[in-house]
MARLUM-382799 format. One record per residue (C-alpha): x, y, z negated; residue in three letters; residue number from 1. Coordinates in nm, 4 decimals. Example, Ala and Ser with C-alpha at 12.3 -4.5 7.8 and 13.67 -1.06 7.14 Angstrom:
((1.2300,-0.4500,-0.7800),ALA,1);
((1.3670,-0.1060,-0.7140),SER,2);
END
This chain:
((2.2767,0.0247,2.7430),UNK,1);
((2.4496,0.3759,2.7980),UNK,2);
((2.4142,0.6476,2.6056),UNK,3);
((2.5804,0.7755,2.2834),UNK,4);
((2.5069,0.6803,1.9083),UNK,5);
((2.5623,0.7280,1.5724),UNK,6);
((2.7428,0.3864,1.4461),UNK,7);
((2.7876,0.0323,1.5370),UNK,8);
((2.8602,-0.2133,1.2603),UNK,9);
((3.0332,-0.5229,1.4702),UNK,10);
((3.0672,-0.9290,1.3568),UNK,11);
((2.9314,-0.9176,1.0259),UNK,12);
((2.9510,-1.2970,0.8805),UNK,13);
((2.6065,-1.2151,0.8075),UNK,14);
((2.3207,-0.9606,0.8369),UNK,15);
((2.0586,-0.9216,0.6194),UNK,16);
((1.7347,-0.8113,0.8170),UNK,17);
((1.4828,-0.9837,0.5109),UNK,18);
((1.1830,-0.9485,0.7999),UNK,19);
((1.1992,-0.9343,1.1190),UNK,20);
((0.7950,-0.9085,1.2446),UNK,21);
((0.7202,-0.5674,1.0776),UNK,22);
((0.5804,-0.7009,0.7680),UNK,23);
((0.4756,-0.4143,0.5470),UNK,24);
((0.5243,-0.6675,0.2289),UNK,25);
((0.6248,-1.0055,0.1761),UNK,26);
((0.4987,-1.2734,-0.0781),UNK,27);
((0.4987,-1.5956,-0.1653),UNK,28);
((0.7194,-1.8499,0.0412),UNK,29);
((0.7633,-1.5379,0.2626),UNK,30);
((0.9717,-1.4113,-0.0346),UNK,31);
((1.1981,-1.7233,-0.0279),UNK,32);
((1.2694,-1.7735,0.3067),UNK,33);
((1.4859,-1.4265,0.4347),UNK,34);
((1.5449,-1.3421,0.8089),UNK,35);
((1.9630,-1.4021,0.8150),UNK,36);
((2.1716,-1.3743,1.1452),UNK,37);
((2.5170,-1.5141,1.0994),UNK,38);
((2.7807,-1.3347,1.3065),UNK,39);
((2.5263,-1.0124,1.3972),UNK,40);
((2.5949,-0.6447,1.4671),UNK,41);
((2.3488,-0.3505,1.4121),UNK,42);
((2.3625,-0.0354,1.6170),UNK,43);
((2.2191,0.3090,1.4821),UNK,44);
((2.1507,0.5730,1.7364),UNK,45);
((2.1988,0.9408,1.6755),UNK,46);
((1.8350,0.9939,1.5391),UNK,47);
((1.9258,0.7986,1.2324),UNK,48);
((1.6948,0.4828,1.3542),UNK,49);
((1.7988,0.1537,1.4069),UNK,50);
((1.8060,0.0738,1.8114),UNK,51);
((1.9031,-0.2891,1.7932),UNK,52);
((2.0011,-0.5554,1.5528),UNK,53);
((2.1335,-0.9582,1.6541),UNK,54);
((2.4155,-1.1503,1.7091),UNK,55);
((2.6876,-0.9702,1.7845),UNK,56);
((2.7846,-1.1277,2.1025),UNK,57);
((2.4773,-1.0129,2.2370),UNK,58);
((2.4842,-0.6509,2.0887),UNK,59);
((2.8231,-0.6370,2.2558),UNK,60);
((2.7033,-0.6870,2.5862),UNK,61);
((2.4005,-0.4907,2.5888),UNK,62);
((2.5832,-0.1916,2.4609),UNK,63);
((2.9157,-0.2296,2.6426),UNK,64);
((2.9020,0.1201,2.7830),UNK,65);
((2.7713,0.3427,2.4862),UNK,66);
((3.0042,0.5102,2.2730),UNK,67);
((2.9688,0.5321,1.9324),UNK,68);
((3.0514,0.8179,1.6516),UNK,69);
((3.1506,0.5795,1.4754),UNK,70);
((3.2321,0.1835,1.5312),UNK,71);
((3.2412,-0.0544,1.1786),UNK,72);
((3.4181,-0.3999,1.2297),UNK,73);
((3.2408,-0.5481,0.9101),UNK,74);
((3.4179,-0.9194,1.0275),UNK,75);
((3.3997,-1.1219,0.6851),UNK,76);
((3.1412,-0.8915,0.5277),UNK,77);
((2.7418,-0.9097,0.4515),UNK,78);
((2.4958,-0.6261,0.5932),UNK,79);
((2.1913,-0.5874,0.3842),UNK,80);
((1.8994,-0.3222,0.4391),UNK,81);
((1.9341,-0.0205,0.1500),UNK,82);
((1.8525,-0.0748,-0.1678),UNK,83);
((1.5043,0.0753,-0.2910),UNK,84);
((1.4277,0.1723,-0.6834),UNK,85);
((1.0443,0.2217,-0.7382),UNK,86);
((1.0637,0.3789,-1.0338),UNK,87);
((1.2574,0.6642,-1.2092),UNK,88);
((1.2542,0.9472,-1.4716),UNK,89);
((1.5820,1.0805,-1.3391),UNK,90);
((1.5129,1.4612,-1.4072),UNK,91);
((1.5360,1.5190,-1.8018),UNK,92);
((1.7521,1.6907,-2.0298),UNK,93);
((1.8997,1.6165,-2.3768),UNK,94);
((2.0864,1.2740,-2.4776),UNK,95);
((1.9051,0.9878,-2.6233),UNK,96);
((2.1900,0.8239,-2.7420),UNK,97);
((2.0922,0.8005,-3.0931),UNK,98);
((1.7839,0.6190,-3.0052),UNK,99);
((1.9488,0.2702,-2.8922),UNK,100);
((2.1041,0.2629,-3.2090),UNK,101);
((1.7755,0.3031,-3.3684),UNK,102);
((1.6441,0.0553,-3.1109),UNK,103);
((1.9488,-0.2278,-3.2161),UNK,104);
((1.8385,-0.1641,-3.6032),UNK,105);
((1.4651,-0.2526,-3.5000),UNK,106);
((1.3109,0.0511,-3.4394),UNK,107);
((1.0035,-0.0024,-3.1949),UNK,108);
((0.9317,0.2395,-2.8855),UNK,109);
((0.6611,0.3655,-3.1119),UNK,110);
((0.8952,0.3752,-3.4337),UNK,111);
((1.1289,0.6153,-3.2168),UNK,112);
((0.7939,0.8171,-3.0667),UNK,113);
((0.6369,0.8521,-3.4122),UNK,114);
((1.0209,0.9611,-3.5715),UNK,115);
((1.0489,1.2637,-3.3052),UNK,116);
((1.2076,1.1482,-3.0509),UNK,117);
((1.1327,0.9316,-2.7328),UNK,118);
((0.9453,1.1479,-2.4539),UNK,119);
((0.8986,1.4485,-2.7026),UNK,120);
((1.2251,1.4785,-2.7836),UNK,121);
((1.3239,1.5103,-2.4062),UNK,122);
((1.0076,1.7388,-2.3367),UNK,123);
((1.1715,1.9694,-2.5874),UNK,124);
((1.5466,1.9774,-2.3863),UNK,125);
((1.3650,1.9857,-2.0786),UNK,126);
((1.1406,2.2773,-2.1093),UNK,127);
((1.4221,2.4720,-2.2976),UNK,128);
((1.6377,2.3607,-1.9181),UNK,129);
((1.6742,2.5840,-1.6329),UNK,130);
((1.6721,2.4447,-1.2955),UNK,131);
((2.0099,2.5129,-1.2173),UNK,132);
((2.1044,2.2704,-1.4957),UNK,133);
((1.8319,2.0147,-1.3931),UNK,134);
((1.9314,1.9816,-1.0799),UNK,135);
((2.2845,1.9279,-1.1290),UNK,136);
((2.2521,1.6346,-1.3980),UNK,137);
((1.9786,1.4903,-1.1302),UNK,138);
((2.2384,1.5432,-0.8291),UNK,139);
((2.4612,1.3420,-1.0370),UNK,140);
((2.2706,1.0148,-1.1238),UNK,141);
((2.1258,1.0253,-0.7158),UNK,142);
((2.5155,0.9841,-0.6735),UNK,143);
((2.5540,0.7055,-0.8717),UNK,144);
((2.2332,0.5221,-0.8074),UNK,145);
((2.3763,0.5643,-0.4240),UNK,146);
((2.6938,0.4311,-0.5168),UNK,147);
((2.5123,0.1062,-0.6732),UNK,148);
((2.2890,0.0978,-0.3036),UNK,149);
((2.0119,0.2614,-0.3350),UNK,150);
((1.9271,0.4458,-0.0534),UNK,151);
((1.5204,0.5414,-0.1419),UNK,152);
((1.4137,0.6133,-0.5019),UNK,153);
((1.1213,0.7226,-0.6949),UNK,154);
((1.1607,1.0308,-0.8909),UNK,155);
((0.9206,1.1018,-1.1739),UNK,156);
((0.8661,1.4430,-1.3725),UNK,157);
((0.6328,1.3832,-1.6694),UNK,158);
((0.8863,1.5732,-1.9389),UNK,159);
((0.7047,1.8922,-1.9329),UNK,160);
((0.3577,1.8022,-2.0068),UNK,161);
((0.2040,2.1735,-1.8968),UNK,162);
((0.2115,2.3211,-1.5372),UNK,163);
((0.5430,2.5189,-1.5762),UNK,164);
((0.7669,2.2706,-1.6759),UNK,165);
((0.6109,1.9958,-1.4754),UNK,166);
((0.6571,2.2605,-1.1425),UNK,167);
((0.9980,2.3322,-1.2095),UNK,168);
((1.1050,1.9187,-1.1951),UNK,169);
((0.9150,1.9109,-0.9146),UNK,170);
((1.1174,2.1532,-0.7357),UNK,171);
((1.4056,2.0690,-0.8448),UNK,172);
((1.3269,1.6551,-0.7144),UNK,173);
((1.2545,1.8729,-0.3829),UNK,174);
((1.5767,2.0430,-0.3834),UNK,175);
((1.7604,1.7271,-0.4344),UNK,176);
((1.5699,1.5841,-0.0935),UNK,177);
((1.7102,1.8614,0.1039),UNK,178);
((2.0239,1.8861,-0.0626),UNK,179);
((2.1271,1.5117,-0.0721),UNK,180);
((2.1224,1.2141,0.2030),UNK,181);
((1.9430,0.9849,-0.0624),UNK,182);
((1.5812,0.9082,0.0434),UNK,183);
((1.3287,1.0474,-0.2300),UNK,184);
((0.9592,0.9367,-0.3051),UNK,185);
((0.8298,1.2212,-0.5385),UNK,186);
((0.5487,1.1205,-0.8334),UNK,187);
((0.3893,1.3764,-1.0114),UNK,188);
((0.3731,1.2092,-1.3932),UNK,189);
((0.1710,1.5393,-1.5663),UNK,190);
((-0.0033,1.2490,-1.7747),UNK,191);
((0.3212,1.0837,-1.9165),UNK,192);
((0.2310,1.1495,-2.2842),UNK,193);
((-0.0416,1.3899,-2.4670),UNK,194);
((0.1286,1.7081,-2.5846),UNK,195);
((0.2167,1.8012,-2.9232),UNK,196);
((-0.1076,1.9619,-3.1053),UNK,197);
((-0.3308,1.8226,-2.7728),UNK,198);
((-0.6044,1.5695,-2.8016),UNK,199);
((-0.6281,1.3247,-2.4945),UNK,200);
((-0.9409,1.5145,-2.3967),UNK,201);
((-0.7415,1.8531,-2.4143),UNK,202);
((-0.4465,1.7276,-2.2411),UNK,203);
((-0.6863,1.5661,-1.9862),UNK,204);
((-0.8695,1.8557,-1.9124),UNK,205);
((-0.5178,2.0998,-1.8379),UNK,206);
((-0.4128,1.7910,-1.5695),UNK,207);
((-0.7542,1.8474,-1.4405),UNK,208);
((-0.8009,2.2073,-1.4469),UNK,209);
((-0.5078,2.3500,-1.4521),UNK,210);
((-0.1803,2.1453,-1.3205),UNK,211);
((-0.3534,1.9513,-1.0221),UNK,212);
((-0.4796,2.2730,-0.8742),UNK,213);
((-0.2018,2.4546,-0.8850),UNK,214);
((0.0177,2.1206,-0.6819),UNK,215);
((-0.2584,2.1196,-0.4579),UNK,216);
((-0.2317,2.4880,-0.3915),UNK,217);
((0.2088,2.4262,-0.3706),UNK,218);
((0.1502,2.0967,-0.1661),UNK,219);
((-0.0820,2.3312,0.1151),UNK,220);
((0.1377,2.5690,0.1470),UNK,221);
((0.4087,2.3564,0.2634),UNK,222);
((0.6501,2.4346,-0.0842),UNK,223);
((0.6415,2.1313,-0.2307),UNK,224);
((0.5725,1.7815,-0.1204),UNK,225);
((0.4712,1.4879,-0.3585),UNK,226);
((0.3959,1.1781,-0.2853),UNK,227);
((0.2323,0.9816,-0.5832),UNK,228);
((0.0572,1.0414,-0.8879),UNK,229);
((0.1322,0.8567,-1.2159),UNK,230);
((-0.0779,0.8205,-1.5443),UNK,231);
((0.1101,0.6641,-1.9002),UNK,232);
((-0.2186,0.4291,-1.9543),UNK,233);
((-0.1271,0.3384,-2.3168),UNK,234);
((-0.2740,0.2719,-2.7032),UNK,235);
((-0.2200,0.6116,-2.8195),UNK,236);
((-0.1353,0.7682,-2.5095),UNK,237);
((-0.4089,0.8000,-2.2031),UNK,238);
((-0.7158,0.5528,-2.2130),UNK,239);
((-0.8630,0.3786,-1.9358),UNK,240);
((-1.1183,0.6744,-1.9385),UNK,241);
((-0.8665,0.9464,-1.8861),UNK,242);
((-0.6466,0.7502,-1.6732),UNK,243);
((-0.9315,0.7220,-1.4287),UNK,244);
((-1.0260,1.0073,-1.3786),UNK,245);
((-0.6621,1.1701,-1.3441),UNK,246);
((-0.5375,0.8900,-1.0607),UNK,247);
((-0.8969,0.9372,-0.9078),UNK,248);
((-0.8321,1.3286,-0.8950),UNK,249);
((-0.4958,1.2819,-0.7199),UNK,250);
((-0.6310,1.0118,-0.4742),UNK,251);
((-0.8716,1.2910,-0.4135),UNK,252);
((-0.5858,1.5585,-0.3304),UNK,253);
((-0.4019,1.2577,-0.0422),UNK,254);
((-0.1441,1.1153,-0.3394),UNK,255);
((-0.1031,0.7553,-0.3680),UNK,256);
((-0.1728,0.6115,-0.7061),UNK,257);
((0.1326,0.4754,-0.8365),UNK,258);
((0.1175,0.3968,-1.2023),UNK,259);
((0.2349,0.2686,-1.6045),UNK,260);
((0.0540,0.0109,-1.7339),UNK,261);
((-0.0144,-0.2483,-1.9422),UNK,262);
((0.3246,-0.2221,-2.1022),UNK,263);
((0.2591,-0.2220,-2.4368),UNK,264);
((-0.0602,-0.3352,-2.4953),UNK,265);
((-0.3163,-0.5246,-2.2829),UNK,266);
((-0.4982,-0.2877,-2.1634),UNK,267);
((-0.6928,-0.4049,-1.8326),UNK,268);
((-0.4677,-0.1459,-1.6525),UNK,269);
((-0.3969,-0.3616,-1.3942),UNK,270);
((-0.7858,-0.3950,-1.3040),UNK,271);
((-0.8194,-0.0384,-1.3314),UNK,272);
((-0.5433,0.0409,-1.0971),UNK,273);
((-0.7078,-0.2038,-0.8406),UNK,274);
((-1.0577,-0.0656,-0.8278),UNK,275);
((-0.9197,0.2540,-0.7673),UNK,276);
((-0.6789,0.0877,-0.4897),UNK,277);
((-0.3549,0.2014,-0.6123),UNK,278);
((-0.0797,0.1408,-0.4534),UNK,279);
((0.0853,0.0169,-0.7251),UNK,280);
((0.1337,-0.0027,-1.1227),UNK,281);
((0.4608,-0.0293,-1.3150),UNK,282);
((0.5352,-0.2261,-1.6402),UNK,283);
((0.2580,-0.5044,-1.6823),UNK,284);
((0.4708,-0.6721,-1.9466),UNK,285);
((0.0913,-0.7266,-2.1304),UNK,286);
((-0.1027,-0.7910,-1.8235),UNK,287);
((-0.3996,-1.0813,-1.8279),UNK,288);
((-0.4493,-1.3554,-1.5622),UNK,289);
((-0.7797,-1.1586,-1.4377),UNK,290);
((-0.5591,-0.8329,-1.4028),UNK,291);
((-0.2808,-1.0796,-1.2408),UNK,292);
((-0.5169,-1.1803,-0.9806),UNK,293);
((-0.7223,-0.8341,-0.9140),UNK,294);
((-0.3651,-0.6820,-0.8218),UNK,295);
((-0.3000,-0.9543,-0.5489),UNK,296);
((-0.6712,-0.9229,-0.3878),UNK,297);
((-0.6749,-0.5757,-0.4038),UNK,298);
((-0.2553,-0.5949,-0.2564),UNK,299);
((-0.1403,-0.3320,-0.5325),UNK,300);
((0.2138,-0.3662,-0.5934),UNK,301);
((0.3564,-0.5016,-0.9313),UNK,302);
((0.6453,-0.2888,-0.9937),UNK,303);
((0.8729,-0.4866,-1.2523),UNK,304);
((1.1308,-0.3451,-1.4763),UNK,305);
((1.3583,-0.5809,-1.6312),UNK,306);
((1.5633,-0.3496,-1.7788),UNK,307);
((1.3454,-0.1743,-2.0267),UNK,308);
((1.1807,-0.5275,-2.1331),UNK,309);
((1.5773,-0.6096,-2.1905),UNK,310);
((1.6127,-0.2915,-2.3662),UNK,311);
((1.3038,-0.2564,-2.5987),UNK,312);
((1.3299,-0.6715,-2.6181),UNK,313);
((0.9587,-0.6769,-2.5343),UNK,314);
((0.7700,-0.9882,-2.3353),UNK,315);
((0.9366,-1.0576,-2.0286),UNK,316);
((0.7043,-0.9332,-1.7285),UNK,317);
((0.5148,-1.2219,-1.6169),UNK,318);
((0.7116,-1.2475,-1.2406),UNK,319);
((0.6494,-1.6130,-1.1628),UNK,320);
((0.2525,-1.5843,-1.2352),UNK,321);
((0.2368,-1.2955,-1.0436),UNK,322);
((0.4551,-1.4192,-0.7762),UNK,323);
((0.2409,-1.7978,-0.7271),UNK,324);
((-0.0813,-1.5871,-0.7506),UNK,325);
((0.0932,-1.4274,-0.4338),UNK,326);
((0.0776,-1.0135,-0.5863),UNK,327);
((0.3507,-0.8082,-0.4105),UNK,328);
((0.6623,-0.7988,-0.6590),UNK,329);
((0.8524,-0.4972,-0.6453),UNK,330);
((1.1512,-0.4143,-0.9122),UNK,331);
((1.3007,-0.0635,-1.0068),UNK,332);
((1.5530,0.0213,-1.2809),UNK,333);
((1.2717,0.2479,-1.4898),UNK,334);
((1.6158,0.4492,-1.4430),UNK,335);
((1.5637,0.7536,-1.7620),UNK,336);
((1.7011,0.8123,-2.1564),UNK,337);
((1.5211,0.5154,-2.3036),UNK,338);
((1.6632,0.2894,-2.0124),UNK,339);
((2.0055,0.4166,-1.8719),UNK,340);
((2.0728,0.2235,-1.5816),UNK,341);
((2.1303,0.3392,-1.2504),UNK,342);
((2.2351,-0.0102,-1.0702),UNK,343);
((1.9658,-0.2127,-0.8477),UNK,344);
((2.2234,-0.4715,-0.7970),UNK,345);
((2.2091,-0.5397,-1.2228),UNK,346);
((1.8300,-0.4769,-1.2168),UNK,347);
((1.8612,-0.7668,-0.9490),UNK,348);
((2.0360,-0.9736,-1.1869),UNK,349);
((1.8054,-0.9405,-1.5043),UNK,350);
((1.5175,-1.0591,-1.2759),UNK,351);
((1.6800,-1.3611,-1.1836),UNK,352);
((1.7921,-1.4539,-1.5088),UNK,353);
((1.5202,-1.3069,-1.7758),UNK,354);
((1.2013,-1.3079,-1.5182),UNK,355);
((1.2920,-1.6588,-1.3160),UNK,356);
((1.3259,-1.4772,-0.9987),UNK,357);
((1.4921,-1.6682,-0.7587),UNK,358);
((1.7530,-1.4195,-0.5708),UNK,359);
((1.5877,-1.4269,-0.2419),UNK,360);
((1.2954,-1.2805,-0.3943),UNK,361);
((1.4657,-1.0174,-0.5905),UNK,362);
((1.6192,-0.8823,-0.3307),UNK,363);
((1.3037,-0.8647,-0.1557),UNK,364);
((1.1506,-0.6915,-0.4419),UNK,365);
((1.3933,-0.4184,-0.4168),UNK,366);
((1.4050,-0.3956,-0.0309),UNK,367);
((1.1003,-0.3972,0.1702),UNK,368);
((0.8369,-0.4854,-0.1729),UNK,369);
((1.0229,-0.1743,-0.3487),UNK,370);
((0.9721,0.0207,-0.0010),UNK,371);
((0.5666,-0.1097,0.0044),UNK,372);
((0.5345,0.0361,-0.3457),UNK,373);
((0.6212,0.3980,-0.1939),UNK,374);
((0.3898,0.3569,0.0791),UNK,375);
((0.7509,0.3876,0.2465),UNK,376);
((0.8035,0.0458,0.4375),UNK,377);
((0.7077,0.1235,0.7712),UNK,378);
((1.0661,0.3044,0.7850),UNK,379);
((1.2531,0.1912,0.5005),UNK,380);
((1.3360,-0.1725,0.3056),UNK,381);
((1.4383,-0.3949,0.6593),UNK,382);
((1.6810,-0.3917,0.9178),UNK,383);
((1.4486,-0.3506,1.2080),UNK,384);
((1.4138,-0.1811,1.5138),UNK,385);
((1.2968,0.1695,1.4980),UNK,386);
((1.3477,0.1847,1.0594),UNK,387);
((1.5765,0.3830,0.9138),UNK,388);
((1.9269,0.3330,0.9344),UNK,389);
((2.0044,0.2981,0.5972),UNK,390);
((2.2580,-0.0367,0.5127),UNK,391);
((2.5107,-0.1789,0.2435),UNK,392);
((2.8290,-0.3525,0.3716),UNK,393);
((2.9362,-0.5896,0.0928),UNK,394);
((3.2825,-0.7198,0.0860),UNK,395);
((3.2346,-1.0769,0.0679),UNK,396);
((3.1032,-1.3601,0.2488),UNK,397);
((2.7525,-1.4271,0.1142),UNK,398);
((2.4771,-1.1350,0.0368),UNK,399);
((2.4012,-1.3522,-0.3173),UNK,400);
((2.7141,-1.2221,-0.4333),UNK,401);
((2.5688,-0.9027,-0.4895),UNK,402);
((2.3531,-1.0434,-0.7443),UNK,403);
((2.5460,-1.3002,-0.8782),UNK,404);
((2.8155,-1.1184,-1.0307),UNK,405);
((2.6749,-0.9301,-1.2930),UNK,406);
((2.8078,-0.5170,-1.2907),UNK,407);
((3.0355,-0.6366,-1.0083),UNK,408);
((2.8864,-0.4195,-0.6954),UNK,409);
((3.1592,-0.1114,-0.7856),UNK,410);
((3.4141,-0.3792,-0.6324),UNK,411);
((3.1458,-0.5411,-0.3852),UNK,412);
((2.9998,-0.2264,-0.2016),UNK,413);
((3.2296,-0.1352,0.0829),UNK,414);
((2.9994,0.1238,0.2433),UNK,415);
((2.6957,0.2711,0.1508),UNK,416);
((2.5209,0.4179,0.4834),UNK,417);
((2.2005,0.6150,0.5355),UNK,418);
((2.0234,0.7006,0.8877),UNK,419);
((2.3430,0.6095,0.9906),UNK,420);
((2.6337,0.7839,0.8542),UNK,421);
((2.8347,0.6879,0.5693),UNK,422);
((2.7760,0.8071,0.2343),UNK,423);
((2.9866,0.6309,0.0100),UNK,424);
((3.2959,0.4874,0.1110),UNK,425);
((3.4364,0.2607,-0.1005),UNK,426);
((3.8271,0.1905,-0.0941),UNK,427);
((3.8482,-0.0394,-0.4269),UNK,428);
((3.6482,-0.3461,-0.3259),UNK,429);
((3.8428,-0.6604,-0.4267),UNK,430);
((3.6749,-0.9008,-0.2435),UNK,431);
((3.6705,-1.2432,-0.3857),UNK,432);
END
C-alpha cells in the first residue's frame, strides 16, 4: 500500500484488538477469551480510522511504501483499544468534600440528601455557575480522565433540575466536544432528583412540558446534540410511573434510553428499562433475578459502577449473575462529587477484586461493552478496521498490568492516542 497516513505503531509485544468479527457486544465466554496478536502493528490513516491491524511483519510489507506523519516503535509495549466510561456527572460546581467525611462517620446517601447536601447542594453551586466557569472545571477532569485512557465518555447534566440550568450543561458538554479530542456521548439527566418545593408529579410535568420541548426544538436546529436520556428511578426520587413516561418521551424525540436504577432499592427498574428497550441502565446494586434475566433477553446493557458501591459501602453489583445469565456488562467510574474518580484503569481494578470480574472481562466492559452502552461500538471500543483510531500504549509487557497494579497507569500509560494523533504523551512511565 502507497499513500500517506496519520501514524503507524510498529512491533508491539502485543496488541489488544478484544474482537476482531465486528461484534457490537460481547458476553459470556466471549468475554473471557480476547482477540491478542503478539508482535502486531496498527496503522491509522489520515481520516482518523484504523486501515489495518496484524502482525507486524505483515503490516510492514503491505505498507512498505506509505509514509507516515508519524511512525511509533512500541517494541516491548501493549496496544489496547481506548478506554470507554459509560457514565459521568462531570459538569457540576461546588466541593463535596465534607460529605465523605460524613460518609466515613456513617452517614447514608440519604442521611447526606436529607442534611442538605448531595445533588441539592450541587444544584445550588451549579445554577449560581456561569458557563465560562463550567466549562473550565469540565475541560479539566476530560484531561485527566484522558490521561487515565479514556478516550469516549458519558457526560450527564441533571444538576439544574429546570430548563435553564439543565441547557446551559448541555452546552457547555457540547463545547467541550468541539473544543477537546476526547470522544463525548451526551445524556440529558433533567429527571436526576425532584426539585426543592416540587412534587414528583410537578417535576414530571416541567420534564414533560417544558424541558423536553425546548431540547427537541435545540436538537432540530442543529445547536445542540444529545444522545441519551436518563431518569434517577429511586424510593423518594422518580417512580416507575414517572420514569416511564419521561424515558418513553425521549425515545419518542430519537434519544436512547440510558438509565439509574435499582441502586438503592429494588425497584423492578431493570424490567422497566427492558420493556421500554433501553439501551442500558446504570447501578443495579438491588436488582432481582427476573430483572437480571429481562436485561439479557431484551440485550440492555448493565452499566456497573464499582466505585460508588466502594464509596457508599452498599451491596456489591451482582456482576457474576449477570455475567452467567449472559447480560452485556459494561463499567464506568459514575465519575461526579459523591464519587471522585476519574481512572478506568482503578474502576477496572475494583471490578476484579469487589465484583469477581475476571480481568479479561473488565476490560471488555470498559472497551467495546462500555462503547455498546453509548450506542457507540460500531466506531469505538476495538481495534478494527474502519473504527476509530483511538489506542493506549502501555509500557510493559502484558495488557493485565494495567489492571493489576492498582493507581499505577500514571507510570504505565506511555501514549494516549485518539483518531490517530497523540494526546497525551507520557515521559514518566517506569516500566517494570
Amino acid at each position: 500500500m502507497s499513500g500517506n497516513y496519520r501514524l503507524l505503531v510498529k512491533n508491539a509485544k502485543q496488541v489488544v484488538l478484544i474482537c476482531n468479527n465486528g461484534e457490537k457486544y460481547l458476553t459470556k465466554h466471549g468475554m473471557q477469551n480476547l482477540c491478542v496478536i503478539e508482535n502486531g502493528s496498527v496503522v491509522i490513516g489520515s481520516d482518523g480510522l484504523i486501515k489495518a491491524v496484524g502482525p507486524a511483519e505483515i503490516i510492514r510489507s503491505q505498507y512498505s511504501e506509505a509514509s507516515f506523519e508519524k511512525v511509533i516503535d512500541a517494541a516491548g509495549m501493549c496496544v489496547l483499544p481506548g478506554l470507554v466510561d459509560a457514565h459521568t456527572h462531570p459538569v457540576w460546581a461546588g466541593d463535596r468534600v465534607h460529605e465523605f467525611a460524613m460518609k466515613l462517620a456513617g452517614a447514608t446517601y440519604m442521611d447526606v440528601h436529607r442534611a442538605g447536601g448531595g445533588i441539592h447542594f450541587t444544584v445550588d453551586h451549579t445554577r449560581a455557575a456561569g458557563a465560562l466557569e463550567l466549562l473550565a472545571s469540565l475541560s479539566s477532569r476530560l484531561v485527566r480522565m484522558q490521561r487515565a485512557g479514556t478516550t469516549l465518555v458519558e457526560c450527564k447534566s441533571g444538576y439544574g433540575l429546570e430548563l435553564q440550568t439543565e441547557l446551559k450543561m448541555l452546552e457547555v458538554i457540547e463545547e467541550a466536544r468541539h473544543s477537546l479530542p476526547i470522544n463525548i456521548s451526551s445524556t440529558y439527566c433533567g429527571a436526576h432528583a425532584v426539585p426543592k418545593g416540587k412534587t414528583v408529579a410537578e417535576a414530571t410535568e416541567d420534564i414533560l412540558q417544558v424541558q423536553l420541548p425546548q431540547l427537541k426544538e435545540k436538537i432540530a436546529a442543529g445547536t445542540l446534540r444529545v444522545d441519551n436520556i436518563d431518569v434517577f428511578c429511586e424510593q423518594g426520587v422518580f417512580d416507575l410511573s414517572s420514569t416511564r413516561s419521561i424515558l418513553q418521551a425521549g425515545k419518542d424525540m430519537g434519544l436512547n434510553i440510558n438509565f439509574h436504577g435499582d441502586e438503592l432499592h429494588p425497584m423492578n427498574s431493570a424490567q422497566l428499562g427492558a420493556e421500554l428497550g433501553a439501551l442500558a441502565i446504570s447501578h443495579l446494586e438491588e436488582v432481582s433475578d427476573e430483572g437480571i434475566a429481562a436485561m439479557a433477553t431484551s440485550k440492555t446493557a448493565a452499566v456497573l459502577l464499582p466505585t460508588t458501591a466502594y464509596i457508599l459501602r452498599l451491596p456489591q453489583p451482582r456482576a457474576r449473575d449477570m455475567l452467567d445469565a449472559g447480560v452485556i456488562v459494561a463499567l464506568g467510574s459514575d465519575f461526579n462529587p459523591n464519587a471522585y474518580c476519574c481512572s478506568m484503569p482503578i474502576v477496572m481494578h475494583l471490578a476484579c477484586v469487589n465484583m469477581r470480574m475476571s480481568m479479561p472481562e473488565a476490560l471488555t466492559a470498559a472497551t467495546i461493552n462500555a462503547a455498546y452502552a453509548l450506542g457507540c461500538s460500531h466506531t469505538h471500543g476495538s481495534l478494527e478496521v474502519n473504527k476509530h483510531g483511538d489506542l493506549l500504549i502501555l509500557n510493559t509487557t502484558r495488557w493485565e498490568h494495567l489492571i493489576y497494579q492498582l493507581g499505577g497507569h500514571q507510570e504505565l500509560i506511555r501514549y494516549v492516542i485518539i483518531k490517530g494523533s497523540v494526546v497525551f504523551d507520557n515521559d514518566k512511565t517506569l516500566g517494570l
